[in-house]
C-alpha positions, 0 to 999 in steps of 0.5 A: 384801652385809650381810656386807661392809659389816660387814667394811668397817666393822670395817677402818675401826675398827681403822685409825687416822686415820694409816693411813686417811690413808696409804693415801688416794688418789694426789691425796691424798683419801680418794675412791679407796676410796669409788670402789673401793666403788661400782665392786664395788657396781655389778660385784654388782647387774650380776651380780645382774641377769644372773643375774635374767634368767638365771632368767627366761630359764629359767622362759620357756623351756617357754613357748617351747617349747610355743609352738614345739610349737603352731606345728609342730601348726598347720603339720602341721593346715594341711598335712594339711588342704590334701591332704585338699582336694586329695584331694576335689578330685581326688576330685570331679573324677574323679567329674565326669569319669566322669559326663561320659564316661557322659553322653557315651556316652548322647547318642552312641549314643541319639536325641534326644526333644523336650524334651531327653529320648533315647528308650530312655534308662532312667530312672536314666541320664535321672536322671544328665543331671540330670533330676528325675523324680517318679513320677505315675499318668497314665492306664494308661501304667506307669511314668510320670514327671513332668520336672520341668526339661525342657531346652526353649527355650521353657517353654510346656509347664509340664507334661512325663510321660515313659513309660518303662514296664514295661521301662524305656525312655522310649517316650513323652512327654506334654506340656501347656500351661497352662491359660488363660481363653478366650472362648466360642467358644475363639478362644485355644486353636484359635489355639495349636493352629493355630500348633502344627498347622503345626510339626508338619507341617512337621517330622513330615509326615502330618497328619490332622486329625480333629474332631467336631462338637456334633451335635444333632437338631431336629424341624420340624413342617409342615402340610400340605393343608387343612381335614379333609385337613390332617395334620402332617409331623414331619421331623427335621434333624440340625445340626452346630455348626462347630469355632469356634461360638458354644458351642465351648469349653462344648462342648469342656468337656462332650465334645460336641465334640473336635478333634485331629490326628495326625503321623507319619513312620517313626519317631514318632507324634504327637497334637496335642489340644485341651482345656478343663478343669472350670473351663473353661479351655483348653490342649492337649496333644502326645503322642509315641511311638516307634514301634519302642519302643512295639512292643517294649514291647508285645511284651515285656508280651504275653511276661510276659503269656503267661508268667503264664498 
């Protein structure tokens, strides 16, 4: 550009003011140079700018491209993404359908037990129905385990055992309710025990109720005869306090007393029992057993036991 002004100048200084006025513009003015100037200074600065973009353009285009790249990662991320879902949607879904089908086999072939529970069930298929089942020492039944979520209509019994025993096959179910503060003569609990006494009987059949009274002896001194012919008769006289006394639930508490009934029909046996823990408080208990299961399992502990032998 400097150069061409220089080269400009040095025409204007060598052309004379003649010359300079014989090739003027057609009108007769000098302004056809000075167009023809701006016109070539604004064709360079177009060109200039073209080419400044032209270099912009490519000093952006890595730039372009590596977003175009992060665009296709983030496309190919999001697609393996949704099949990986999709597999684990296939996967659990798979997984829920063969716990279905195994649960269904298990309720179709096996009886129902209270509580939700199926008698001969092992403890890893009661654990596949979803019951949580932690293991608790209960007496001198092997194998015992508490329920924690038994499917009952009525949470009444806050406390359910289940015994699968030495051979893994639920035979027996033990439940009890919460303890509650009664009166003296235990009318709350022998009220329970009533309205579950008729249950059972009504479903069961065979109820036997067996209750054993406080009894206690007493001496009754009497004298007998006159003056030097008097002499004293001692007689003892047994008394048995009534199921409902005045003292029934102390009694209870200290074993003095007990009441329970039993049911059965060809396939259970069923005791109803009262009770009164040490902090004097009374609940009552069920315990149910498979007949033909507790024989099994009797059998085959006797077989282990001759076995050692």
């Amino acid at each position: 550009m400097k150069k061409f002004f220089l080269f400009m100048a040095s025409i204007l200084i060598i052309l004379s003011p003649a010359t300079l006025t014989a090739q003027s513009a057609p009108n007769g003015t000098a302004n056809g140079d000075t167009d023809f100037i701006e016109h070539y200074i604004e064709q360079e600065e177009s060109l200039t700018n073209s080419r400044a973009k032209a270099r912009d353009l490519l000093s952006e285009k890595p730039n372009v491209l590596k977003l175009r790249e992060t665009e296709e990662r983030m496309l190919e991320e999001g697609a393996r993404k949704r099949e990986e879902l999709a597999h684990k949607l296939d996967e659990r879904k798979y997984i829920e359908n063969r716990k279905k089908n195994m649960i269904e086999d298990i309720t179709s072939r096996l009886q129902k037990a209270p509580f939700g529970l199926y008698w001969d069930a092992t403890l890893e298929e009661m654990q596949m129905m979803d019951f949580i089942l932690q293991p608790v020492q209960h007496e001198d039944y092997k194998g015992s385990y508490r329920v924690s979520n038994p499917q009952q209509r009525y949470a009444f019994f806050t406390s359910v055992i289940a015994v699968f025993g030495l051979q893994d096959h639920l035979w027996s179910i033990y439940a009890q309710s919460a303890p509650q503060e009664d009166e003296a003569d235990a009318s709350k609990v022998l009220k329970l025990y009533q309205q579950y006494y008729e249950a059972l009987k009504k479903k069961y059949g065979n109820d036997k109720e067996f209750f054993t009274p406080y009894t206690y002896v007493e001496e009754q001194v009497e004298i007998q005869g006159e003056g030097e012919k008097q002499k004293k008769i001692v007689t003892e006289v047994t008394h048995e306090n009534p199921k409902g006394g005045a003292n029934f639930l102390k009694e209870l508490q200290a074993e003095k007393a007990s009441l329970y009934a039993t049911f059965e029909n060809n396939d259970l046996g069923i005791i109803l029992r009262v009770a009164v823990n040490e902090e004097g408080k009374s609940f009552i208990t069920i315990n149910y057993k498979n007949l033909e299961i507790m024989k099994n399992e009797n059998n085959a502990n006797l077989e282990n036991l001759m076995d050692d032998l």
